[in-house]
BAVOTOR-458035 format. One record per atom (N, C-alpha, C): x, y, z negated. Coordinates in steps of 0.001 Angstrom, whole numbers, plus 500000, padded with zeros to 6 digits. Layout:
# BAVOTOR-458035
XYZ
...
END
This chain:
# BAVOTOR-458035
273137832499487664
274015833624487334
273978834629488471
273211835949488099
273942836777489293
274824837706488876
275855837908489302
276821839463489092
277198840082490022
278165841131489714
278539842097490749
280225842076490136
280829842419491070
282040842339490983
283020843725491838
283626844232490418
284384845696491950
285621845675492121
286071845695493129
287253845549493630
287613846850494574
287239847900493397
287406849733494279
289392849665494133
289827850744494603
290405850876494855
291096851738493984
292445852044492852
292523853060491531
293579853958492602
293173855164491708
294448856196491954
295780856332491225
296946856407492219
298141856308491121
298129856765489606
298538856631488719
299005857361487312
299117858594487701
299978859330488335
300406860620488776
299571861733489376
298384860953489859
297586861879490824
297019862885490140
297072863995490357
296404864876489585
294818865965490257
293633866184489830
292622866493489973
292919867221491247
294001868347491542
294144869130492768
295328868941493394
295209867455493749
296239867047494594
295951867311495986
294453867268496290
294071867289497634
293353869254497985
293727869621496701
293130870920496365
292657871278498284
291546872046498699
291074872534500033
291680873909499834
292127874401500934
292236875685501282
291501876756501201
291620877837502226
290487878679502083
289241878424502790
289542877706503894
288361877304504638
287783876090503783
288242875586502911
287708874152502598
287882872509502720
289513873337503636
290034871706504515
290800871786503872
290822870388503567
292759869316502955
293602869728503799
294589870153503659
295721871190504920
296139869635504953
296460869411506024
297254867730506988
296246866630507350
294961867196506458
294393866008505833
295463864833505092
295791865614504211
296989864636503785
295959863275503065
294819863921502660
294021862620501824
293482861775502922
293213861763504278
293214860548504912
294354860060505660
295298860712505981
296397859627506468
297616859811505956
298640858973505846
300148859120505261
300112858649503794
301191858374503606
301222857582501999
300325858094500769
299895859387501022
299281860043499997
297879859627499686
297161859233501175
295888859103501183
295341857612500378
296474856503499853
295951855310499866
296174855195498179
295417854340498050
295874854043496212
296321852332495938
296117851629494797
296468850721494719
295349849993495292
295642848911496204
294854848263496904
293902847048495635
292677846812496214
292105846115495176
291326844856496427
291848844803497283
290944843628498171
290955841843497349
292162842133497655
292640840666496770
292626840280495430
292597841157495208
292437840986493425
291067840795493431
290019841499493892
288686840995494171
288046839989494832
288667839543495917
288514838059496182
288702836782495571
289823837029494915
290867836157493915
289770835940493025
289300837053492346
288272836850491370
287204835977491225
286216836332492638
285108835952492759
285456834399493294
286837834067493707
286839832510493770
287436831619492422
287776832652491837
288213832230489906
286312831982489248
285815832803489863
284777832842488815
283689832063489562
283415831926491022
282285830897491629
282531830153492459
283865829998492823
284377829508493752
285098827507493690
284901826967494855
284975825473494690
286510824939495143
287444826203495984
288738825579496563
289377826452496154
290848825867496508
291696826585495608
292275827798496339
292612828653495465
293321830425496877
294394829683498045
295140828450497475
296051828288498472
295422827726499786
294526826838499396
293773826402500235
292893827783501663
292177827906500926
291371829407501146
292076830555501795
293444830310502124
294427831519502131
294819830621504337
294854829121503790
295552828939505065
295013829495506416
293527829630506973
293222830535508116
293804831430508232
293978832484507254
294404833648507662
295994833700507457
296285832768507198
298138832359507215
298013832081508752
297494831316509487
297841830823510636
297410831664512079
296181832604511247
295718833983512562
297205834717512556
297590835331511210
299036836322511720
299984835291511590
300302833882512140
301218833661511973
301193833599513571
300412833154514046
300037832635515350
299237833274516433
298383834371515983
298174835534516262
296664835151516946
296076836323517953
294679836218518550
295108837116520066
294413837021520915
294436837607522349
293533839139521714
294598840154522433
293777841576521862
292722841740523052
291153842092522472
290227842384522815
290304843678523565
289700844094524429
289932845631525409
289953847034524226
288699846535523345
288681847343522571
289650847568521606
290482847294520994
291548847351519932
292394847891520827
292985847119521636
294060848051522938
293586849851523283
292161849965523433
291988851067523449
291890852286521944
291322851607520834
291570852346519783
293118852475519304
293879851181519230
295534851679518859
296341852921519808
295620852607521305
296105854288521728
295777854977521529
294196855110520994
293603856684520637
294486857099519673
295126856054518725
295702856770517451
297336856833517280
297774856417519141
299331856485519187
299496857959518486
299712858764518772
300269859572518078
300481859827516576
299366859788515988
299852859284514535
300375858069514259
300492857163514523
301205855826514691
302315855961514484
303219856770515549
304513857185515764
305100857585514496
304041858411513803
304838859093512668
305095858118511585
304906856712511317
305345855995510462
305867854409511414
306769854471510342
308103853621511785
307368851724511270
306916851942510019
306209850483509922
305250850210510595
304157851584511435
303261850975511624
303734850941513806
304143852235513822
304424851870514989
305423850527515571
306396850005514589
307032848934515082
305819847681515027
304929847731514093
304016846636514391
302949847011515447
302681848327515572
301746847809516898
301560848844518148
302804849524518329
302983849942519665
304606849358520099
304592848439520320
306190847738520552
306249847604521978
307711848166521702
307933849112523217
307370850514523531
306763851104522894
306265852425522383
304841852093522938
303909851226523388
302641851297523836
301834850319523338
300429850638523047
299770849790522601
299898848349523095
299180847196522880
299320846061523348
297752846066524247
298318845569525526
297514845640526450
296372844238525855
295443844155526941
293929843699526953
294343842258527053
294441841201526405
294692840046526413
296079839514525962
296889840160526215
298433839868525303
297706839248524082
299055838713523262
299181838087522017
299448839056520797
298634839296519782
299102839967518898
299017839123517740
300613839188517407
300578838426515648
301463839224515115
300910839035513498
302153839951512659
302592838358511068
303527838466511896
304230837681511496
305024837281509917
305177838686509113
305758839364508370
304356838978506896
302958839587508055
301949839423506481
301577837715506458
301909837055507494
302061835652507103
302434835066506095
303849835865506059
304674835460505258
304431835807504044
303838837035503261
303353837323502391
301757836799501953
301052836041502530
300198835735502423
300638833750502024
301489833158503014
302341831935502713
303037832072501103
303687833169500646
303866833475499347
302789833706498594
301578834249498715
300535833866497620
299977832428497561
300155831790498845
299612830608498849
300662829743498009
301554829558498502
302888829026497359
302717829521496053
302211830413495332
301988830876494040
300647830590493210
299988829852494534
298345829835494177
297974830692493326
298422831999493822
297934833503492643
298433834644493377
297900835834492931
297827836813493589
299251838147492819
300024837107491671
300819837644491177
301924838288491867
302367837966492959
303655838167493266
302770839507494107
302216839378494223
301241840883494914
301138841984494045
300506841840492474
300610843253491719
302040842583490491
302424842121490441
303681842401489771
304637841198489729
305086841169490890
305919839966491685
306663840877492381
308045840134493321
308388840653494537
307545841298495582
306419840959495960
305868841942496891
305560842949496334
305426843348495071
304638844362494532
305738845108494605
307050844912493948
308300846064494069
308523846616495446
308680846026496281
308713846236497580
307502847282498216
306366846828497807
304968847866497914
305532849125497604
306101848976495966
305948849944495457
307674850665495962
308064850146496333
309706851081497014
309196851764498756
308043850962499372
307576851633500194
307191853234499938
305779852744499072
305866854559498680
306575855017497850
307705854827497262
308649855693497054
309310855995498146
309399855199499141
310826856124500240
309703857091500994
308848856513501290
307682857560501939
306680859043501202
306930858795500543
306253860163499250
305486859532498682
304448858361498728
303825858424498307
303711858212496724
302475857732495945
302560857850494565
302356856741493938
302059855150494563
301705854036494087
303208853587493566
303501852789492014
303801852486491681
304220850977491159
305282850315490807
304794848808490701
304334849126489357
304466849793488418
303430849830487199
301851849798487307
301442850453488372
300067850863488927
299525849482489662
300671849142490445
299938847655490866
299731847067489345
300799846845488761
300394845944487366
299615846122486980
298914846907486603
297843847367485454
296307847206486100
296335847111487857
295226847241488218
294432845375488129
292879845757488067
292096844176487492
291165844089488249
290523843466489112
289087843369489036
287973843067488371
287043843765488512
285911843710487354
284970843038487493
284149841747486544
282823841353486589
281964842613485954
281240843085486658
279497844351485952
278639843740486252
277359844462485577
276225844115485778
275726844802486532
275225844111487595
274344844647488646
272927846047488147
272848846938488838
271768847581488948
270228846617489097
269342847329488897
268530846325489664
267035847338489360
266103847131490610
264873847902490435
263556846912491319
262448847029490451
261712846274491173
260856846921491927
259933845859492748
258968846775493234
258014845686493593
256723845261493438
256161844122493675
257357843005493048
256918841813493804
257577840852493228
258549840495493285
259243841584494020
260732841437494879
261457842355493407
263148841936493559
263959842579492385
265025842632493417
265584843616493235
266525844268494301
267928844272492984
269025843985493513
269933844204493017
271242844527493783
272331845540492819
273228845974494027
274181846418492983
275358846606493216
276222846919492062
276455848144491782
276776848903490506
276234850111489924
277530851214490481
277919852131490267
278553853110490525
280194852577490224
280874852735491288
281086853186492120
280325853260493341
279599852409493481
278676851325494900
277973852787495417
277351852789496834
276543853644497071
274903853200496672
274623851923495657
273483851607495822
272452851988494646
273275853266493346
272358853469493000
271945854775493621
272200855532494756
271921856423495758
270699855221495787
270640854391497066
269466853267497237
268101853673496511
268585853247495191
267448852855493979
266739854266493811
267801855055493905
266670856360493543
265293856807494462
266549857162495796
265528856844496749
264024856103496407
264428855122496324
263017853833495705
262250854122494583
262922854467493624
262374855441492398
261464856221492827
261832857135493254
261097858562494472
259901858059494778
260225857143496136
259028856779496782
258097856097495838
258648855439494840
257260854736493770
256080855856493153
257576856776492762
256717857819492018
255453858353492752
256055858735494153
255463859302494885
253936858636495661
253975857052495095
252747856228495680
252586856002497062
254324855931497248
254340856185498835
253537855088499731
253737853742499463
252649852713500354
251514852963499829
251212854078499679
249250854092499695
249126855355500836
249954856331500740
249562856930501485
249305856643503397
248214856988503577
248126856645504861
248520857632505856
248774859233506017
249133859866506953
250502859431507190
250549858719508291
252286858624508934
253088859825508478
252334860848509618
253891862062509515
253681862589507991
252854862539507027
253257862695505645
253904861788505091
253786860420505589
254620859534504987
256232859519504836
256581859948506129
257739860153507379
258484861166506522
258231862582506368
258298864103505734
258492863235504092
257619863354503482
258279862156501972
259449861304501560
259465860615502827
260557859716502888
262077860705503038
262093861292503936
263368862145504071
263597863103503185
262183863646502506
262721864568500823
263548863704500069
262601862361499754
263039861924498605
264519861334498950
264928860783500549
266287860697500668
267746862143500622
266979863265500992
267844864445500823
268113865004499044
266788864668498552
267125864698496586
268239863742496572
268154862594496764
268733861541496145
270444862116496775
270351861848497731
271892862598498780
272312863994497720
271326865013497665
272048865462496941
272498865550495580
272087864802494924
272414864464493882
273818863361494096
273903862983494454
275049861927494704
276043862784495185
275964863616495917
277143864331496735
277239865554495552
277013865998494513
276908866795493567
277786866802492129
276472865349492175
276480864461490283
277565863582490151
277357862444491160
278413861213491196
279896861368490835
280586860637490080
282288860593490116
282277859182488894
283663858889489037
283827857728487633
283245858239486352
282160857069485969
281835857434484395
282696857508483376
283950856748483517
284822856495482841
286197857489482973
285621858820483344
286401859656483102
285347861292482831
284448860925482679
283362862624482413
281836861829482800
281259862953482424
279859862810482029
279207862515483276
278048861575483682
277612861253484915
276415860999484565
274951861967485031
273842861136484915
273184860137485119
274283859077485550
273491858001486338
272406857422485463
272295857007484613
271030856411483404
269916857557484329
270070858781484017
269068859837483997
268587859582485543
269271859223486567
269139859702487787
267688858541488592
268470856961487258
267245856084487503
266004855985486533
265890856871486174
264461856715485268
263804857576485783
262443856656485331
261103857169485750
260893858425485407
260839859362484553
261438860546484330
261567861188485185
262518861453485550
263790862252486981
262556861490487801
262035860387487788
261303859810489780
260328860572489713
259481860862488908
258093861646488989
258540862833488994
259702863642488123
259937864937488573
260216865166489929
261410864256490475
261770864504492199
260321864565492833
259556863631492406
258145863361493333
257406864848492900
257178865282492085
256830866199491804
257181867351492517
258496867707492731
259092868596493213
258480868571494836
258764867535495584
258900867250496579
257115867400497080
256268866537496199
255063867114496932
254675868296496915
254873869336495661
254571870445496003
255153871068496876
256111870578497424
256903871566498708
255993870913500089
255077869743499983
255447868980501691
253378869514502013
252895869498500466
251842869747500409
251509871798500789
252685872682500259
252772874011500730
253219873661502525
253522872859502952
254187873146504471
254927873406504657
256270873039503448
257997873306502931
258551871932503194
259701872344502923
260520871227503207
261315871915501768
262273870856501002
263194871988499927
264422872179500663
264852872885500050
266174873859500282
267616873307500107
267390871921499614
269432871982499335
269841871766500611
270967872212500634
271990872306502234
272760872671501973
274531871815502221
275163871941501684
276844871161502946
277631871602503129
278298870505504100
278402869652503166
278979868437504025
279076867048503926
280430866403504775
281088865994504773
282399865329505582
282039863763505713
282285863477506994
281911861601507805
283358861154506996
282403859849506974
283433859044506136
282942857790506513
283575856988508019
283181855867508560
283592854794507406
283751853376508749
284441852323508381
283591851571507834
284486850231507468
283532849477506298
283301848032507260
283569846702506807
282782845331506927
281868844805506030
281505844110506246
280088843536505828
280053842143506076
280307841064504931
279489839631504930
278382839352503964
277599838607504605
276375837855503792
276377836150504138
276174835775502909
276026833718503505
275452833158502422
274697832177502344
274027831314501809
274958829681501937
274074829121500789
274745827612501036
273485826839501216
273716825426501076
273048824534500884
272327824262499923
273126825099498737
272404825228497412
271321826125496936
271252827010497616
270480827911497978
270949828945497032
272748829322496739
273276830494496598
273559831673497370
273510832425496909
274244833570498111
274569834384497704
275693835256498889
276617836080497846
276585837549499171
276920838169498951
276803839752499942
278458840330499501
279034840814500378
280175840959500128
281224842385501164
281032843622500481
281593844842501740
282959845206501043
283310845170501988
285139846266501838
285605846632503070
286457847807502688
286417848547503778
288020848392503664
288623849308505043
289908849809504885
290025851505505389
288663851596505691
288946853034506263
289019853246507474
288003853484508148
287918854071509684
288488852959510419
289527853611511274
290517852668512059
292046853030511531
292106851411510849
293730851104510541
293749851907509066
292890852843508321
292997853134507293
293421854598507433
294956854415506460
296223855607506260
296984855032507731
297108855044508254
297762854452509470
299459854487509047
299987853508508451
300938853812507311
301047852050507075
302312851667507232
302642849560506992
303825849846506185
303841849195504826
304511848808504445
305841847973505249
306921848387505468
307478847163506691
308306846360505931
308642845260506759
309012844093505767
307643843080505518
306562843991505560
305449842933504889
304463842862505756
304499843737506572
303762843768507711
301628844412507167
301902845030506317
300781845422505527
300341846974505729
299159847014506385
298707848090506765
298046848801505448
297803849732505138
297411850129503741
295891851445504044
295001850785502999
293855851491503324
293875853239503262
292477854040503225
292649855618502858
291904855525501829
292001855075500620
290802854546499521
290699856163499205
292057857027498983
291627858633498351
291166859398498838
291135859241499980
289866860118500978
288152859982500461
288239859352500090
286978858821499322
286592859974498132
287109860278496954
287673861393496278
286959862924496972
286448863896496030
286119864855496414
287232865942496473
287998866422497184
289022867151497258
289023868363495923
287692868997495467
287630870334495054
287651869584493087
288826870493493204
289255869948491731
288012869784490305
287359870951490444
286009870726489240
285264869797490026
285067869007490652
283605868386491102
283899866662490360
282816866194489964
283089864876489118
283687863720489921
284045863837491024
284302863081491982
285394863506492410
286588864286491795
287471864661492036
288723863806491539
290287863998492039
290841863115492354
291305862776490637
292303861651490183
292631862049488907
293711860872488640
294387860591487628
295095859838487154
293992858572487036
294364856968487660
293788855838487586
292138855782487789
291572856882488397
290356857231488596
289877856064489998
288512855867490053
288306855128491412
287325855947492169
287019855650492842
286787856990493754
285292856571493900
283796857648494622
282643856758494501
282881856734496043
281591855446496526
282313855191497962
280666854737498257
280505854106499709
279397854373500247
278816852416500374
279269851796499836
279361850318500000
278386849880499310
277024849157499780
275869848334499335
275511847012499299
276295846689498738
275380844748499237
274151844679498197
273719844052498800
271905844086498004
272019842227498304
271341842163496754
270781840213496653
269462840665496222
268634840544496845
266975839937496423
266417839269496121
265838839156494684
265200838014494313
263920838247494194
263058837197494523
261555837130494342
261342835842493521
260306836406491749
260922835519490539
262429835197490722
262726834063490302
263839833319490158
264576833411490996
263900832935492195
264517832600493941
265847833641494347
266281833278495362
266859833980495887
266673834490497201
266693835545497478
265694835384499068
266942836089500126
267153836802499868
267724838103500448
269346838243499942
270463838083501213
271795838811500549
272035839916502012
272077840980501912
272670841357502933
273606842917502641
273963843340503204
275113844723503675
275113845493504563
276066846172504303
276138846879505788
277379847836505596
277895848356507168
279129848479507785
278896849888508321
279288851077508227
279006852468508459
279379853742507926
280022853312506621
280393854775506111
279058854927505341
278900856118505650
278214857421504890
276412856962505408
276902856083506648
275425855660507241
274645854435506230
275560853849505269
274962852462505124
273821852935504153
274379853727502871
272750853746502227
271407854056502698
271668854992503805
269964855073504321
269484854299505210
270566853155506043
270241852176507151
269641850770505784
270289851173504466
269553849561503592
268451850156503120
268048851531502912
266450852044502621
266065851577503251
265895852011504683
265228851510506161
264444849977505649
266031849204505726
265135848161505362
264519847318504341
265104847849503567
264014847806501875
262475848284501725
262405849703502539
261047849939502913
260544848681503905
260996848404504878
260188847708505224
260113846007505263
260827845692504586
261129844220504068
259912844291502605
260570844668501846
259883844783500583
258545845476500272
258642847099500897
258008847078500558
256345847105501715
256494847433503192
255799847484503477
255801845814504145
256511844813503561
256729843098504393
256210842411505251
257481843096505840
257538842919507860
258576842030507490
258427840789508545
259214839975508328
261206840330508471
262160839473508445
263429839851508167
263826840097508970
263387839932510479
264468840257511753
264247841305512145
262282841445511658
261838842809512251
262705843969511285
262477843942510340
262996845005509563
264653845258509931
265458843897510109
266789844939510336
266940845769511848
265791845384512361
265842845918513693
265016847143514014
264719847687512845
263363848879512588
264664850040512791
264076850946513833
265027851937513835
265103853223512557
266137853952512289
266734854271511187
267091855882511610
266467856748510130
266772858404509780
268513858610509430
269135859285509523
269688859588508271
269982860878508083
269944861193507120
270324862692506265
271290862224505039
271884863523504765
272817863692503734
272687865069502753
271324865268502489
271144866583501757
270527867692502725
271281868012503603
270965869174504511
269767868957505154
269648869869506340
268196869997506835
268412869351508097
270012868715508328
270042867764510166
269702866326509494
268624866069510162
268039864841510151
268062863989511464
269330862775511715
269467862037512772
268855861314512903
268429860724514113
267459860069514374
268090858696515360
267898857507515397
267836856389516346
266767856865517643
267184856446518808
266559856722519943
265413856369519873
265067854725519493
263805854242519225
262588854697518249
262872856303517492
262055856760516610
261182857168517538
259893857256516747
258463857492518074
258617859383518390
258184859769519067
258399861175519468
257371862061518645
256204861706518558
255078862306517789
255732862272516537
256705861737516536
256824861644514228
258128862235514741
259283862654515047
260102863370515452
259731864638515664
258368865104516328
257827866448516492
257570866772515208
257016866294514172
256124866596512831
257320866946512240
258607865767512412
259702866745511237
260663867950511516
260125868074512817
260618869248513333
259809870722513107
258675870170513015
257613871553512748
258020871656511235
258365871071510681
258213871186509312
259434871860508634
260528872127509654
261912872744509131
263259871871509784
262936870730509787
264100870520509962
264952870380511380
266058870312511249
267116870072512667
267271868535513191
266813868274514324
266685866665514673
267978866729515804
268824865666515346
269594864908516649
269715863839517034
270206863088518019
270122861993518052
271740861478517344
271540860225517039
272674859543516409
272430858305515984
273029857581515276
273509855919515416
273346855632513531
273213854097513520
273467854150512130
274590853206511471
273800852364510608
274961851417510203
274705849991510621
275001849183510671
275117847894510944
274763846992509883
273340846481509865
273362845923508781
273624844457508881
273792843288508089
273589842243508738
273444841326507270
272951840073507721
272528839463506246
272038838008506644
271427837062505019
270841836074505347
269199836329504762
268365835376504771
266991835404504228
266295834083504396
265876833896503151
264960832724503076
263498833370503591
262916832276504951
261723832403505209
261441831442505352
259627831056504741
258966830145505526
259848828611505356
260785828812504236
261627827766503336
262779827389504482
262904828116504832
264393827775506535
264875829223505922
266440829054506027
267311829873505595
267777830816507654
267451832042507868
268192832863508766
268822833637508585
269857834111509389
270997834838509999
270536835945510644
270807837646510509
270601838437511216
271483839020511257
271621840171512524
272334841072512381
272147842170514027
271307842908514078
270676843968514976
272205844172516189
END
């Protein structure tokens, strides 16, 4: 059995298309859509976990629940780093009294080794375990309480809205290429961005060609088509028209390829350019068993700390899922009543025939779809073994003509995409990390 499972995040009932309406310059005035009660929707973490241990899972939630009952009950020594990000963000902190009483007490962050526990989501987590269900969460006592939070705070989540929200079994995307079958879950996910990409390069006969810096110049068209089309086309299917069918057929791949060589073959680069807004964050697991299953698994909460915004009483920090959401009211990705937002999250399972070879992810925002090209090109298709490839340094673009680069890119192929139009900087990517069957021994990576 393989599936995909989404556990996005819905927008209240109430929200309406120009809630986050941009100004004249183009900015969310407060950025009200990333921080403060406004920015978060009904949370879907648990309801998606819950799931995937209803549907493949061997122990029971109460069971499964006790680690993380006993980390906030009992807490962990804060790392230098957390001490230093909760002050970067004292000041917004302050402005919500749940989050600053949980983690600037005494008005200052918690220094480099102190004890930090929150005591409160214990307790709410000890109540799902006592319920062996995730009920008292969307329409139980915690859920009223959720939902009287954002009422005293403005926001718009409801205990009706918790009720109604589900997690979903879908069917995975999936595209081949040789004997390898790539699969990744369909839209909302950032991974049919991925596939197109891959589409592209097939069309395009990209592993035959032998000039590097034509290879190099190809690769970043067919990732700036695909980018822009996603930053354009993309929004819930289940509320307006979305080409996604169109975007993966062979069709659309030979036209993009089409397009694209006649521009690289004139000594062009194409033209879309367009801003774009960073949109970090994000974890990432991959694991295998003994059985030789495996599962890939990303959720985010949003940057650092999310909406920086705790429910108090419950001790529950609450994500920025509506930041996700395209602010500008006509765009298909715009905000809406029970809408889910599209988001940048890839786990990829690889199968070669039957097998299972490949689960991995990645952690980055806006970086992860072109850091899992990276290594799809060179896992699959040009097959360099698994450690090499997550460690192959990484482009990224988002439509426009700034094309970032990892330090380790060679300088001669950095010059070529510079003659050719575009703007090079240096910059960082995403974090990928994963498992892989080689050589019949199961490994662990992560760059």
């Amino acid at each position: 059995v393989l599936a995909a499972l989404d556990a996005n995040t819905v927008a209240p009932a109430a929200f309406t298309k120009d809630i986050f309406k941009p100004d004249a310059k183009g900015e969310v005035p407060d950025r009200k859509n990333y921080h403060g009660w406004l920015s978060t929707g009904v949370p879907g973490v648990i309801a998606g976990l819950k799931r995937a241990l209803d549907e493949f899972g061997t122990m029971s939630f109460a069971d499964v629940l006790q680690p993380a009952i006993a980390l906030a009950r009992d807490g962990f020594k804060v790392p230098a780093s957390l001490s230093a990000m909760i002050t970067r963000f004292k000041g917004s902190f302050e402005k919500d009294a749940g989050t600053a009483r949980l983690y600037l007490p005494g008005g200052a962050a918690p220094v480099a080794g102190s004890l930090f526990r929150n005591p409160e989501l214990a307790e709410v987590r000890s109540t799902l375990a006592k319920a062996n269900s995730i009920e008292p969460f969307y329409r139980g006592d915690i859920a009223l309480r959720i939902a009287e939070g954002f009422a005293k705070n403005g926001g718009m989540v409801t205990k009706d809205d918790l009720a109604a929200y589900q997690a979903r079994l879908i069917e995975p995307l999936k595209f081949s290429w040789g004997e390898h079958t790539i699969h990744t879950p369909p839209l909302l996910c950032g991974g049919i961005t991925v596939l197109q990409m891959l589409a592209i390069l097939k069309a395009l006969k990209w592993d035959t060609i032998q000039n590097g810096a034509q290879r190099l110049v190809l690769r970043v068209e067919a990732m700036r088509l695909a980018w822009r089309d996603r930053l354009h086309l993309l929004g819930d299917p289940e509320f307006g028209p979305v080409p996604h069918e169109r975007l993966l057929s062979e069709d659309y791949a030979v036209e993009c390829a089409e397009k694209i060589r006649a521009a690289v073959n004139a000594g062009k680069i194409l033209e879309p350019d367009f801003k774009t807004t960073t949109q970090d964050g994000t974890l990432s697991f991959s694991a295998c068993d003994k059985h030789g299953n495996i599962a890939s698994l990303t959720l985010t909460h949003g940057e650092g700390f999310g909406e920086h915004v705790t429910v108090e009483g419950l001790g529950l920090t609450l994500g920025h899922g509506m930041s996700r959401f395209d602010p500008r009211p006509d765009h298909p990705n715009a905000p809406g009543p029970r809408k889910r937002p599209l988001h940048n999250m890839v786990p990829v399972l690889i199968t070669k025939g039957m097998q299972p070879v490949v689960a991995i992810g990645g952690r980055g925002g806006r970086k992860i779809p072109n850091a899992m090209l990276e290594f799809l090109t060179q896992h699959v298709i040009r097959r360099r073994p698994f450690g090499e490839s997550l460690k192959s340094p990484r482009l990224h673009t988002e439509g426009g003509k700034l094309v970032e680069h990892q330090k380790d890119w060679p300088k001669a192929s950095l010059n070529a995409l510079q003659q050719v139009g575009y703007t090079l900087k240096p910059g960082g990517s995403a974090t990928l990390s994963g498992v892989a069957l080689e050589n019949c021994k199961w490994l662990a990576g992560m760059p």
